[in-house]
C-alpha positions in Angstrom: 22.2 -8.3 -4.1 24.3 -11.1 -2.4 23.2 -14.2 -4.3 26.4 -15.1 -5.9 28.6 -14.0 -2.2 28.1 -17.1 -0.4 28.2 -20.5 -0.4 26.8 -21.9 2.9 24.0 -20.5 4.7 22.9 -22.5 8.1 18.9 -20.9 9.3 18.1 -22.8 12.8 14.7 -23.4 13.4 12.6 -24.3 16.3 10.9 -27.6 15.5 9.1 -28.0 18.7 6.6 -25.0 18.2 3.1 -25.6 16.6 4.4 -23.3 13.7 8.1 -23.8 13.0 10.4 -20.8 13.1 13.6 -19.8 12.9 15.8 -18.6 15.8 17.3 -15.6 15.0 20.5 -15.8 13.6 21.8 -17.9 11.1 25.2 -19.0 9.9 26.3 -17.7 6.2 30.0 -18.2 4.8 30.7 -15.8 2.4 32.7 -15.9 -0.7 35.5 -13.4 0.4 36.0 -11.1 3.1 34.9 -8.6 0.3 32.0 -9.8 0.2 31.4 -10.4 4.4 32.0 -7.0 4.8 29.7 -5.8 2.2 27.2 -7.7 3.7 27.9 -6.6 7.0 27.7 -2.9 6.0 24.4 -3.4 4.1 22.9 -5.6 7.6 24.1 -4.4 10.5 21.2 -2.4 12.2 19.1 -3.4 9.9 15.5 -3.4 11.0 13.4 -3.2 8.3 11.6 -6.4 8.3 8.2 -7.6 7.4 6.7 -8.1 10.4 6.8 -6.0 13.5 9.7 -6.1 15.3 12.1 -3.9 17.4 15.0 -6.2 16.6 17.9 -4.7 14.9 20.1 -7.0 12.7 23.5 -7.7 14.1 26.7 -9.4 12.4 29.4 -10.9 14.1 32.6 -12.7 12.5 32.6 -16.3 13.3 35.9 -18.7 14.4 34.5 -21.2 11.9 35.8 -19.9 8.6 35.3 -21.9 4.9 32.6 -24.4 3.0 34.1 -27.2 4.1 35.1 -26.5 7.7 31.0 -25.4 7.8 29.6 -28.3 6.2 32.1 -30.3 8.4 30.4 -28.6 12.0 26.5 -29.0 10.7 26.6 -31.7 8.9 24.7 -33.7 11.5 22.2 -31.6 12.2 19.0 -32.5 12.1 18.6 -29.9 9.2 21.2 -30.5 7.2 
């Protein structure tokens, strides 16, 4: 699995509904590249999910690289 290959993960959610959820993509900083590109190869396309859907998963490299530099962009959010 990949629960040792990150260290930040950053899940929006839409507060304003009557039943919170999230919206669609998140923010994860991985470990290593290694381990990005593992995650990307396991994700991308992915559409197995638990509810019905015709969403495929997509991953996309991010300019913001690191912990700090992530904790650093989010840390005011209303979530974090």
């Amino acid at each position: 699995g990949f629960k040792h290959a990150y260290d930040f993960v950053y899940l929006l959610f839409d507060l304003n509904r009557t039943r919170p959820t999230n919206v669609g993509y998140a923010f994860i900083n991985f470990i290593s590249s290694s381990e990005a590109e593992r995650f990307k190869k396991h994700f991308e396309g992915w559409a197995n999910w638990r509810f019905s859907s015709e969403k495929k998963g997509a991953v996309v490299w991010g300019d913001l690289q690191g912990l700090h530099a992530n904790i650093e962009k989010h840390r005011n959010s209303a979530i974090m």
